[in-house]
C-alpha positions in Angstrom: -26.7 -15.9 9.4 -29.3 -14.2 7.9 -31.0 -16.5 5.6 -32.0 -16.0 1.8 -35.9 -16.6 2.2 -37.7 -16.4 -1.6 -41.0 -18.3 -1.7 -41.3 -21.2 -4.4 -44.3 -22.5 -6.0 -45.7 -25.7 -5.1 -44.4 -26.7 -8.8 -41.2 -25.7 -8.7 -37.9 -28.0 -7.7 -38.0 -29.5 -4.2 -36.6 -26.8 -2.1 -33.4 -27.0 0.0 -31.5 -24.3 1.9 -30.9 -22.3 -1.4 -33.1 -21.6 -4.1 -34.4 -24.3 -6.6 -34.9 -24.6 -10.3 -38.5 -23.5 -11.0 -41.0 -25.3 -13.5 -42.4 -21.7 -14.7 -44.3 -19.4 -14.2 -48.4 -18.9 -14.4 -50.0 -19.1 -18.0 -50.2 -16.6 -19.9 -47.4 -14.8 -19.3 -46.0 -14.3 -22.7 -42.7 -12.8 -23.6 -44.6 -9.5 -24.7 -45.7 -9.1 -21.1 -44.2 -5.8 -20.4 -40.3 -7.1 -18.9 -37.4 -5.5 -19.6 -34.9 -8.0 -20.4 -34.7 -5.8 -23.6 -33.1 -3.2 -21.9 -30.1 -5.4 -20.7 -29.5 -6.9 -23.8 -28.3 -3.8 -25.9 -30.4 -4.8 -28.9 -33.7 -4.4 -29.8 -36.3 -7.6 -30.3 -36.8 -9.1 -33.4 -33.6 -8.6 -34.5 -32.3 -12.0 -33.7 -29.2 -10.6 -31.5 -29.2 -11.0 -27.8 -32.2 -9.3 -26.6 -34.7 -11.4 -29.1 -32.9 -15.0 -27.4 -33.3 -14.1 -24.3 -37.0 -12.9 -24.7 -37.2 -16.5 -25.3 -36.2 -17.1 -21.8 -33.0 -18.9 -20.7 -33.7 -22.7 -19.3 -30.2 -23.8 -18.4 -28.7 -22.4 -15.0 -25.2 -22.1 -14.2 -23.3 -22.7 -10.6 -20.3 -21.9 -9.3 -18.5 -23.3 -6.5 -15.8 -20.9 -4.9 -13.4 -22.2 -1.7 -14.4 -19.8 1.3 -9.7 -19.7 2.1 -9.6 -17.7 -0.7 -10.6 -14.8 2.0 -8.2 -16.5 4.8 -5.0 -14.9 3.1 -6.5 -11.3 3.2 -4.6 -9.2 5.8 -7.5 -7.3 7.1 -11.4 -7.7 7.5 -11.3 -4.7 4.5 -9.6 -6.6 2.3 -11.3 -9.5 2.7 -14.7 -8.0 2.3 -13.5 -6.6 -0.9 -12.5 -10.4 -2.3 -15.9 -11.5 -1.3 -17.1 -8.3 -3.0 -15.5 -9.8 -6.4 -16.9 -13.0 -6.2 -20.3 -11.3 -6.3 -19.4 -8.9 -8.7 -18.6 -11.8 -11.0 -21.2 -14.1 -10.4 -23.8 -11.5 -11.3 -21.4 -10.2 -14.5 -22.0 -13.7 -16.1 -25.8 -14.6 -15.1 -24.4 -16.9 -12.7 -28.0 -18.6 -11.0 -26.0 -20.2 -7.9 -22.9 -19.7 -5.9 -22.0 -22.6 -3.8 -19.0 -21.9 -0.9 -17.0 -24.5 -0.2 -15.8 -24.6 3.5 -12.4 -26.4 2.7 -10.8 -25.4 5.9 -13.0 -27.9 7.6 -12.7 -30.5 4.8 -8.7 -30.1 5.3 -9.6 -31.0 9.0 -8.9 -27.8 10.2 -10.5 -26.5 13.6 -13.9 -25.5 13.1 -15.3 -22.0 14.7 -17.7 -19.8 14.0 -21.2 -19.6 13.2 -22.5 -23.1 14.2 -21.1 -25.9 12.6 -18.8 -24.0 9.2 -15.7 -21.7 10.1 -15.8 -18.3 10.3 -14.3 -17.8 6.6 -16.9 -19.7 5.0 -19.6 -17.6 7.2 -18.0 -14.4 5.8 -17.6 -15.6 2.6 -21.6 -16.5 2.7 -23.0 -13.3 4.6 -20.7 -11.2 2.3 -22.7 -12.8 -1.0 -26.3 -12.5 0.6 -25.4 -9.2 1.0 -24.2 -8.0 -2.3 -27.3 -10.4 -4.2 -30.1 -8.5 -1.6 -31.5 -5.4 -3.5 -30.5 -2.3 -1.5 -34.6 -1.8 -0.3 -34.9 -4.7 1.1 -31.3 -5.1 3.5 -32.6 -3.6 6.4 -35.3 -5.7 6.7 -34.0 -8.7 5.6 -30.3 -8.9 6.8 -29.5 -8.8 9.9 -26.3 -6.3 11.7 -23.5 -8.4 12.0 -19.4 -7.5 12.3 -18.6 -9.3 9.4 -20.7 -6.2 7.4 -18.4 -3.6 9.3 -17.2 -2.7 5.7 -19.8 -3.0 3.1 -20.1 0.6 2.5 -16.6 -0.4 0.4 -18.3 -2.6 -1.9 -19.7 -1.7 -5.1 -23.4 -2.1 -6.1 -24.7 -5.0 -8.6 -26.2 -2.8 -10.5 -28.3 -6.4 -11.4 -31.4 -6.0 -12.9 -33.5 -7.1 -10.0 -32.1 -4.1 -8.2 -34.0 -1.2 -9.7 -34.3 2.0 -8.8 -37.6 3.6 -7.4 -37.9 5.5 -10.1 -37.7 2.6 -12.4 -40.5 0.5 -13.4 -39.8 -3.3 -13.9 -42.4 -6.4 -14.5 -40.8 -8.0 -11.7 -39.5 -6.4 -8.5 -38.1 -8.2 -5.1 -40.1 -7.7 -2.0 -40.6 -8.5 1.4 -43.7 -9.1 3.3 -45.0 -6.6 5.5 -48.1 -7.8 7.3 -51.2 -9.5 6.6 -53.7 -6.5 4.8 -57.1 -8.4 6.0 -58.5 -10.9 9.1 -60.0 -13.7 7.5 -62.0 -15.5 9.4 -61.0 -19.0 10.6 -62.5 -21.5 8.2 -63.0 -19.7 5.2 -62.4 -20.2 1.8 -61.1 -16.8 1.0 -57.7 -16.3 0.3 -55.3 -13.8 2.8 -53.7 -11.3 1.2 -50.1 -9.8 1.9 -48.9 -6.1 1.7 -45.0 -6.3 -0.1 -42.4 -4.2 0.2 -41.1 -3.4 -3.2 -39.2 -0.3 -3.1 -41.4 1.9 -4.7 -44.1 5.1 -3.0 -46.2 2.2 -1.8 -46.5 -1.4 -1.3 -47.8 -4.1 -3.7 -51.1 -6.3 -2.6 -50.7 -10.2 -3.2 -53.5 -12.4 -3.0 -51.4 -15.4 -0.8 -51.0 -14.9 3.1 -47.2 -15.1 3.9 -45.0 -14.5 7.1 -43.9 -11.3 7.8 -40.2 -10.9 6.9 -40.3 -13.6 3.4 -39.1 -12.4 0.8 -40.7 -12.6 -2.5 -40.6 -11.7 -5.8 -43.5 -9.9 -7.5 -45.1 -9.9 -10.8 -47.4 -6.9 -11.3 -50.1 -6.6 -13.3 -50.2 -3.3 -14.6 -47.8 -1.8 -17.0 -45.6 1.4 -16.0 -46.4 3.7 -13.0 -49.1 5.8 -14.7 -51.2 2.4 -15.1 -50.4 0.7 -11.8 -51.1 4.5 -10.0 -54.6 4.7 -12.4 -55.6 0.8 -11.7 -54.2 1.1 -7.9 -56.5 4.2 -7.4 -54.4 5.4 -4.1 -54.2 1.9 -2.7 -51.4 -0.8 -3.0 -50.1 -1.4 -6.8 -51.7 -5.3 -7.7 -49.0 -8.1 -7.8 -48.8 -11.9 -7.8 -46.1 -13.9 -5.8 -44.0 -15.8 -8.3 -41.0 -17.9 -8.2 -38.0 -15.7 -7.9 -37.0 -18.1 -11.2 -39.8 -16.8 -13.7 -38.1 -13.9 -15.0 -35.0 -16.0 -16.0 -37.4 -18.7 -17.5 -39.6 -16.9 -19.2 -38.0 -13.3 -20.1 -34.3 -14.5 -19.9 -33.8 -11.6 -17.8 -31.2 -12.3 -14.9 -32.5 -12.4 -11.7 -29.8 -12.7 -9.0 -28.3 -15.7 -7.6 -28.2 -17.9 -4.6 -26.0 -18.7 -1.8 -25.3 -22.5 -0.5 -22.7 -23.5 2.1 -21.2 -27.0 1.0 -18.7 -28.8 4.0 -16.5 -30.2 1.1 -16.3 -30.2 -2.7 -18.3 -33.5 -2.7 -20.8 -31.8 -1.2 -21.3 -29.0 -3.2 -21.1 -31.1 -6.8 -24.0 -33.7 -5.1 -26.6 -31.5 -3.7 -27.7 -29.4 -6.5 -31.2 -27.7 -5.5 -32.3 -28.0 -9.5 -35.0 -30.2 -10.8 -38.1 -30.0 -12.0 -41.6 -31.9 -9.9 -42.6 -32.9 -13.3 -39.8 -35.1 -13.9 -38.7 -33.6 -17.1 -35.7 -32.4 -15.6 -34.4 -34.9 -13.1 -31.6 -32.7 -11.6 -28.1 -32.4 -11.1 -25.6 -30.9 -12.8 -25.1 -32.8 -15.8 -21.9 -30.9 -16.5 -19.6 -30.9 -13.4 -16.3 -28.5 -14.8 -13.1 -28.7 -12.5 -10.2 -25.4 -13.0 -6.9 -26.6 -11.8 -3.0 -26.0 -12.8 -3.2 -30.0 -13.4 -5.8 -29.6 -15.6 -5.5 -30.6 -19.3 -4.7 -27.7 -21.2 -7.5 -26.4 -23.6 -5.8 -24.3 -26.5 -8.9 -23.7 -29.0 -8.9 -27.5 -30.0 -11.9 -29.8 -30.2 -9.3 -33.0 -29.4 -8.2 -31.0 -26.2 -11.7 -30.3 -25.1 -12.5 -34.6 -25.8 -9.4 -35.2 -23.6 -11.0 -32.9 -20.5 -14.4 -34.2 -20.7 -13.6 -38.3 -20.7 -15.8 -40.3 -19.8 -18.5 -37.7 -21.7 -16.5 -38.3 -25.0 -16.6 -42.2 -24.9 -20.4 -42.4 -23.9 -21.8 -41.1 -27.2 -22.5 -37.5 -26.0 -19.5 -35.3 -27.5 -17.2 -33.6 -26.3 -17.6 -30.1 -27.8 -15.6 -27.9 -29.6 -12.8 -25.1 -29.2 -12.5 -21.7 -31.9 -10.0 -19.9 -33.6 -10.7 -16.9 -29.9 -9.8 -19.6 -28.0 -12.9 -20.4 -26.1 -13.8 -23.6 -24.8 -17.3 -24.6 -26.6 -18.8 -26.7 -23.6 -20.8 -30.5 -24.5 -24.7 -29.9 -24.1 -25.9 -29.2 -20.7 -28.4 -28.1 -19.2 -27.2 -27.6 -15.1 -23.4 -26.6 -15.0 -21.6 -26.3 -12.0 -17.7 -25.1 -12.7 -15.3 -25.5 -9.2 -12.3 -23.0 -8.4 -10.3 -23.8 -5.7 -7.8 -21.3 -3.6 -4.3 -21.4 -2.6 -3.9 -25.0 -2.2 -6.1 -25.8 -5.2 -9.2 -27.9 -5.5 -7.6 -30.9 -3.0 -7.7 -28.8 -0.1 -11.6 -28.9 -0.9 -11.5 -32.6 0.0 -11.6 -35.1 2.5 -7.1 -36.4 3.6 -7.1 -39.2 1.6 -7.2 -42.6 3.4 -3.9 -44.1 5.1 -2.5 -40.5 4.4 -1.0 -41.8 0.8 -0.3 -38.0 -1.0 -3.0 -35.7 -1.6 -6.8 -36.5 -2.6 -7.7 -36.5 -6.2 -10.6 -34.5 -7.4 -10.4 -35.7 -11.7 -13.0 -38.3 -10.9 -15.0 -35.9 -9.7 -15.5 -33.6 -12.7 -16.4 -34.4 -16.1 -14.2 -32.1 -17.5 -10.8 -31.4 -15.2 -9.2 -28.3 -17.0 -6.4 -25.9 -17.1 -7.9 -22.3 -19.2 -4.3 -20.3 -18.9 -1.7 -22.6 -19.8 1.3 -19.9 -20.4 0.6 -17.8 -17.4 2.7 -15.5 -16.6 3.1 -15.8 -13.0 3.5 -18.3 -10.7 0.0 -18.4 -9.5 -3.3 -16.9 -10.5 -5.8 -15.9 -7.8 -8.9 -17.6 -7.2 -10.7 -14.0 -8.0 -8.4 -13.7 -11.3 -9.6 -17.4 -12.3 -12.9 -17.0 -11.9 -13.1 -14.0 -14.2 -10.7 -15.7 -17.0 -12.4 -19.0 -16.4 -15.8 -18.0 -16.9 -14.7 -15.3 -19.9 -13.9 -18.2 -21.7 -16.8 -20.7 -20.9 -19.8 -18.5 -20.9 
């Protein structure tokens, strides 16, 4: 499967297979620094809506962890590239920083096939999501041909702001690493530098040496085209390799999210990838939300929201609120991680409980175990509708 490569900053969180929780980016870098989080925000600075909070930067993240059977039900490949298609479109919709597939066929104990050691539908599910999160520029280069893409061309574009257009200048722009633009000699101090691919008339000059093939995200130092061109003078525009978190930390402009394949829903609620090296933020999700039909029901109520988070509301912390709309006001957090499960619902995601005595339970699991449509109207809401109504309400 073609893999998500972003470089990280020796300060950031400890890596793993996905993307990490960065400690910031270089100094200096104020919120005035030419990025365009104002343009997403439908408001202008200073004016204390939207745009002016998120020039502050956003410092929370917040994951989602999606059962890869959803797609097993889908009657053709088509189909099921389409439902993978919605997960992405939603995860980007709400800033979501992390997607985490669950491959609950194999915790359920069914066979296992496909690419190495997951089944095929949590491969899919995966290569589908890479996909959709790579900017258009860079898929060729970075993603490899594989059947399970037969039927991209049906899906609809992010339309996220690190997907701009080549006609579009943005601070920060996604990249991938062409070759190295000098031979320095062995032994010397000198810094490499690295031609990137950023999707505009010519590449962008970094002074790091990387591999051909990373991808990267790139700060630039000029501002607009008619700067970059003027300082550039007919070479490479002049960029610095950031963490692909920076523009979400420091301009609170969304940035795309990551993709990590967990073998069960323990799994995916234990191995968070955020953290900080400094030790402010020790890591974890400190807010672990489970959606379920056996859920307690939140109607707009503060004592329904206590009842849902537990064990949060008898340790001093709160329990959070509920309005008159409805909307579940979440306890302080600062990493959350919300859990759908598919057909069978989040205890297909787990391990058959020991001596084969009914069904695994997954409440101790969460610190909030929740049901968000009470009086549905149909028998069953899909994992695609839940996700949409679940995060509506949370976010």
């Amino acid at each position: 499967m073609g893999k998500r490569r972003r470089r990280e900053d020796e300060n950031d969180a400890v890596p793993t297979g996905a993307d990490a929780e960065p400690n910031g980016g270089a100094a200096g870098d104020g919120p005035d620094d030419g990025g365009d989080a104002a343009a997403y925000a439908g408001a202008s600075e200073g004016d204390g809506g939207p745009a002016a909070r998120r020039a502050r930067g956003v410092d929370r993240t917040v994951s989602i962890a999606v059962c890869s059977s959803m797609v097993d039900n889908a009657q053709s490949l088509e189909l099921a590239t389409l439902l993978a298609g919605q997960v992405a479109r939603c995860a980007a919709i709400f800033c979501v920083d992390e997607v985490v597939v669950i491959d609950d066929l194999a915790a359920s104990g069914a066979v296992r096939v496909g690419d190495g050691n997951v089944s095929s539908c949590a491969a899919f599910m995966a290569r589908i999501l890479q996909y959709m999160e790579t900017p258009q520029y860079l898929r060729r280069a970075l993603i490899p041909t594989h059947p399970h893409l037969r039927h991209v061309g049906l899906l609809p574009p992010l339309n996220a702001p690190h997907h701009p257009r080549a006609t579009e200048w943005s601070k920060y722009r996604e990249g991938v690493a062409l070759a190295p633009a000098d031979a320095t000699a062995p032994g010397s101090p000198a810094p490499a530098t690295t031609l990137v691919d950023v999707g505009l008339d010519r590449p962008a000059l970094v002074h790091a040496p990387f591999p051909p093939g990373t991808r990267l995200t790139v700060r630039f130092k000029d501002k607009g085209f008619d700067a970059a061109a003027a300082a550039a003078a007919g070479g490479p525009y002049r960029g610095k390799s950031v963490s692909p978190f920076e523009p979400r930390r420091r301009k609170g402009q969304y940035w795309g999210y990551s993709v990590r394949l967990a073998c069960s829903l323990e799994e995916a609620l234990r191995d968070s990838p955020f953290g900080s090296a400094d030790g402010k933020d020790t890591g974890g999700y400190d807010l672990k939300v489970g959606t379920s039909e056996h859920g307690v029901v939140l109607r707009g109520g503060g004592a329904a929201v206590d009842a849902a988070v537990g064990a949060r509301a008898s340790d001093g912390r709160g329990g959070g609120e509920g309005n008159a709309e409805g909307l579940a006001v979440l306890p302080p957090h600062r990493h959350l991680m919300i859990a759908f499960g598919a057909v069978d619902g989040l205890e297909a995601a787990m391990p058959p409980a020991k001596g084969g005595e009914g069904p695994p339970d997954p409440r101790p699991l969460f610190d909030m175990y929740v049901n968000l449509c009470p009086d549905q109207g149909t028998r069953t809401i899909r994992a695609e509708e839940a996700m949409l109504l679940c995060l509506a309400k949370m976010l």
